[in-house]
VOTI-658021 format. One record per residue (C-alpha): residue number from 0; residue in three letters; x, y, z. Coordinates in steps of 0.5 Angstrom, whole numbers. Layout:
BEGIN
NUM;ALA;X;Y;Z
...
END
This chain:
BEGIN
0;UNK;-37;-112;82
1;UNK;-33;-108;79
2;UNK;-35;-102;75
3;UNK;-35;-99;68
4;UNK;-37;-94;64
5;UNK;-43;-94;59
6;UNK;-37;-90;55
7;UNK;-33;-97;53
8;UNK;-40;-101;51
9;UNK;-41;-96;44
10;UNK;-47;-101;42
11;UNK;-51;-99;48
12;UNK;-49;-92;49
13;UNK;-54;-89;45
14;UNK;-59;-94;47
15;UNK;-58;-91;54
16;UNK;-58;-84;52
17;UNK;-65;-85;50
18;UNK;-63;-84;42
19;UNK;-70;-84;38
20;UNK;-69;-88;31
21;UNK;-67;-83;25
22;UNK;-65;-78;31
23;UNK;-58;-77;28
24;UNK;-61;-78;20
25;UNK;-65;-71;23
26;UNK;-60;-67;27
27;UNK;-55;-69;21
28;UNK;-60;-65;16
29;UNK;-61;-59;21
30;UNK;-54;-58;21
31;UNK;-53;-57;13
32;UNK;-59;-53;13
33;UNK;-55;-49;17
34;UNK;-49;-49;13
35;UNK;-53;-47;6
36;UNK;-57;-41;11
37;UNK;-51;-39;15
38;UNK;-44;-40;10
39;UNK;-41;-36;6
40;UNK;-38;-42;2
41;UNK;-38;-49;0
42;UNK;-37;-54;6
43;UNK;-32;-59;4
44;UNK;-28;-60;11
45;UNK;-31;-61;18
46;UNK;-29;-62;24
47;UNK;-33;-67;30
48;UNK;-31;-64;37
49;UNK;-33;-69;43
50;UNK;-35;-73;37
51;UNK;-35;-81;40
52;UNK;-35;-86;34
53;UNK;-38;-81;30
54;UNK;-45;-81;27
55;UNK;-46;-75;25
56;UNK;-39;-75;21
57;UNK;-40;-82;18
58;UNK;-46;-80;14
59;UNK;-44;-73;12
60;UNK;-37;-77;11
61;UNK;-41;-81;5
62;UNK;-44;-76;2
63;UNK;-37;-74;0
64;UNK;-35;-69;6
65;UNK;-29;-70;9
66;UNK;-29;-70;17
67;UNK;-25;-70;22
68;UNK;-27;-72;29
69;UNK;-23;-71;36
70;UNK;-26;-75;42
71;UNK;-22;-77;49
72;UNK;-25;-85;48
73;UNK;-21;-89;44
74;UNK;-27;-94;45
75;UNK;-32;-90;42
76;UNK;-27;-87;36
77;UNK;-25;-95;35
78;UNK;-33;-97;34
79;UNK;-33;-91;29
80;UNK;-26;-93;26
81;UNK;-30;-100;25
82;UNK;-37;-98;23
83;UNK;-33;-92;18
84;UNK;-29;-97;15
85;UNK;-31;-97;8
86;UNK;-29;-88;9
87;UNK;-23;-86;7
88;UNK;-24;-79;8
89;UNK;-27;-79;16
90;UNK;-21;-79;21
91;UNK;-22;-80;28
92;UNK;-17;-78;33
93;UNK;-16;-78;41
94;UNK;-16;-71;43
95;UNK;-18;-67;50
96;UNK;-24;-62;48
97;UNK;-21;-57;53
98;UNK;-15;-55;49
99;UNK;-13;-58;43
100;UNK;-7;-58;36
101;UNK;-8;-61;30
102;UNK;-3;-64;24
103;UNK;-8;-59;19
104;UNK;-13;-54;21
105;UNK;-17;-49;15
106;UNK;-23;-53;16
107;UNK;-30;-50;13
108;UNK;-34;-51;20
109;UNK;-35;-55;27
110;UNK;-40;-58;30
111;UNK;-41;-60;37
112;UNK;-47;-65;37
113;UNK;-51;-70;43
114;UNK;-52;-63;48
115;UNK;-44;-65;50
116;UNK;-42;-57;51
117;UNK;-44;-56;57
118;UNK;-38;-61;61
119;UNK;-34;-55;60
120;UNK;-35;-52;67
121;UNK;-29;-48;69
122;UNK;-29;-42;64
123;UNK;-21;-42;63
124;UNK;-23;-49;59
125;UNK;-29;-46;55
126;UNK;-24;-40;53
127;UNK;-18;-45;51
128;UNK;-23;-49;48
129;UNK;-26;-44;43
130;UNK;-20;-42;41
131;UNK;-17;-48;40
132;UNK;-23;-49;35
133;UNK;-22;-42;32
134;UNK;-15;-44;31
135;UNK;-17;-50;25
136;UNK;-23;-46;23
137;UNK;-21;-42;17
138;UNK;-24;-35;18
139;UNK;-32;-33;16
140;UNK;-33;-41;19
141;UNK;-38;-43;23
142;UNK;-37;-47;29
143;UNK;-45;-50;32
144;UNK;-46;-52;37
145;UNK;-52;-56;40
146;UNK;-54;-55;48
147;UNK;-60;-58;53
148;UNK;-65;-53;54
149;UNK;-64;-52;62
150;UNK;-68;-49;67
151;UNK;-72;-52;73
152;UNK;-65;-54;77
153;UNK;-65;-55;84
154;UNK;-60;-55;89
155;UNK;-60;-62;92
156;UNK;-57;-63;99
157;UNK;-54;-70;97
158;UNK;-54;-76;94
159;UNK;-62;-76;91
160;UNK;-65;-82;85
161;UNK;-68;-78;79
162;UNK;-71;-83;75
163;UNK;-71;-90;74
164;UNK;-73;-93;68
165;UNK;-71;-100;64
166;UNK;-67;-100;56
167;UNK;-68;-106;53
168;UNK;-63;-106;47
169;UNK;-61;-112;41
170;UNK;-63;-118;47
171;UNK;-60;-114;53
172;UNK;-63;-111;58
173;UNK;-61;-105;62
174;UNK;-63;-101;69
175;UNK;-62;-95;69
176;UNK;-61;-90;76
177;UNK;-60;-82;74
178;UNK;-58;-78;81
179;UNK;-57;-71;81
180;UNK;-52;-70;87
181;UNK;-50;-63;90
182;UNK;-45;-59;88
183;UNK;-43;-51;90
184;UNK;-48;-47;90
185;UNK;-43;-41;86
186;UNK;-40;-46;81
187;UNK;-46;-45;76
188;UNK;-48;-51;74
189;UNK;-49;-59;77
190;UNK;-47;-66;77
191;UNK;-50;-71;73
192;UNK;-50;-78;75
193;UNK;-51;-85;70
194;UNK;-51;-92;73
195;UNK;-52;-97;68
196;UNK;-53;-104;70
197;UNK;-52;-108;64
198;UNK;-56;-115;64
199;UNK;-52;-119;59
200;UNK;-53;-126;57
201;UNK;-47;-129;61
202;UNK;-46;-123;65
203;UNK;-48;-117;69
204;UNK;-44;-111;69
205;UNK;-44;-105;73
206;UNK;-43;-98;69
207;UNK;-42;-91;73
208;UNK;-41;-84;70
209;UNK;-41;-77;73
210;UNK;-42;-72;68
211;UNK;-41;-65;70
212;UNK;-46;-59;67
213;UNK;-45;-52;66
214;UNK;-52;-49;66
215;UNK;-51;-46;59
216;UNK;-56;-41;56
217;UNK;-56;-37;49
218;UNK;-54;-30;53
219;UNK;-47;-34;56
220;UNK;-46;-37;50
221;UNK;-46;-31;47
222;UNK;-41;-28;53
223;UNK;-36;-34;53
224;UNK;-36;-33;44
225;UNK;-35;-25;46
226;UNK;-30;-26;51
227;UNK;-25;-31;47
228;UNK;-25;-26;42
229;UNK;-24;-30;36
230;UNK;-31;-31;35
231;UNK;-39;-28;36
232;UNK;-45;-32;36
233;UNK;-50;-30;30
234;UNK;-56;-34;30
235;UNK;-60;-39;35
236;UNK;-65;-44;34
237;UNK;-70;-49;38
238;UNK;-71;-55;36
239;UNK;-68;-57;30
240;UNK;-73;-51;27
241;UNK;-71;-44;24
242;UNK;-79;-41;26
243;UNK;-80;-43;34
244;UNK;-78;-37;38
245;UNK;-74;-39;45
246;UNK;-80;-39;49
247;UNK;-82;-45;45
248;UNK;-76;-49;46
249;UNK;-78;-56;49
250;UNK;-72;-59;49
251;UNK;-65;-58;46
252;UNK;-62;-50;42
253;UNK;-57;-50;37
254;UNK;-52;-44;38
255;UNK;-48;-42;31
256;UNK;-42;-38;32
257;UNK;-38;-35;27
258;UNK;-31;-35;27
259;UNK;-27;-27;26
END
């Protein structure tokens, strides 16, 4: 059998990803929020890193905003060109997140959705992202950034089961295997394996995906920021709330940085 990734099946990635409904409506309406607090002037132009087929950027595309998006699969970005057709002002462009160009820069924010950041786990990507970023922000922009909250991570000695659990999406129904597998204890982070079975009227299909993690907190946020030289991290929050502290955070924070 031969195998995929859940990347090129759009319509079940997010079902996959455990995506609740009217999570994207609700992220979208934090991330204006911290515009309106954070600003310092009018968000007119944004840019979607790691965007997939761009969610986030359809709805703020209907509200008048212009929006960019960049993203390494042209599966996912060819279901946002379909699903945003009526859109003349969202654009969505294949781009590595690592290091990147565009024809036009001067854009109001930047935002990285879907806890994604991490995947950058080499230091010399996480520094040519940031200013790679930086270089099409206008300055005073703000960059956020939405990251898992890590903490109980375990050194594994090989290839160990996780979790299993079933989605049941449209009529099709898929088996979901996450493994946790080793990795250099001196790398700082970990590998996340994804192995789908997609049970679809006429087929079966096999998907796996291996996602590496950096383990990635506030203060190493701050550091990375600090060290790319062209941004510094001016606000952290938990959960889509300004009032819980950090202690409290139960499952994701958002970083917001400022570019100098």
């Amino acid at each position: 059998m031969k195998e995929h990734s859940i990347y090129e099946f759009p319509d079940l990635f997010r079902a996959v990803h455990m995506e609740e409904p009217g999570e994207i409506e609700e992220e979208t309406d934090f991330l204006k929020r911290v515009w309106q607090r954070h600003s310092r002037f009018p968000i007119r132009r944004v840019l979607d890193i790691a965007c997939g087929n761009s969610p986030h950027g359809q709805i703020l595309a209907a509200e008048g905003i212009a929006v960019t998006g960049i993203d390494r699969s042209p599966t996912m970005m060819a279901a946002g060109r379909q699903e945003g057709a009526g859109l003349r002002n969202l654009s969505l462009l294949r781009r590595r997140i690592e290091r990147f160009t565009l024809p036009r820069g001067n854009f109001d924010s930047a935002f990285f959705m879907s806890e994604t950041f991490p995947v950058m786990v080499e230091n010399a990507d996480l520094l040519s992202h940031l200013k790679s970023v930086a270089a099409v922000l206008r300055k005073g922009g703000l960059y956020c950034v939405d990251i898992d909250r890590h903490d109980n991570i375990e050194a594994v000695g090989g290839r160990r089961i996780w979790r299993k659990r079933r989605v049941r999406h449209k009529g099709i129904v898929i088996d979901v295997r996450e493994f946790l597998r080793p990795i250099a204890w001196h790398a700082a982070a970990w590998i996340f394996e994804l192995e789908c079975t997609i049970h679809f009227p006429d087929r079966t299909v096999m998907t796996r995906d291996l996602v590496p993690v950096r383990y990635t907190v506030p203060k190493l946020l701050d550091l990375a920021a600090r060290a790319s030289g062209v941004f510094r991290l001016i606000a952290v929050y938990s959960d889509l709330s300004f009032k819980t502290p950090l202690e409290r955070c139960e499952r994701r924070w958002w970083g917001v940085l400022r570019r100098l």
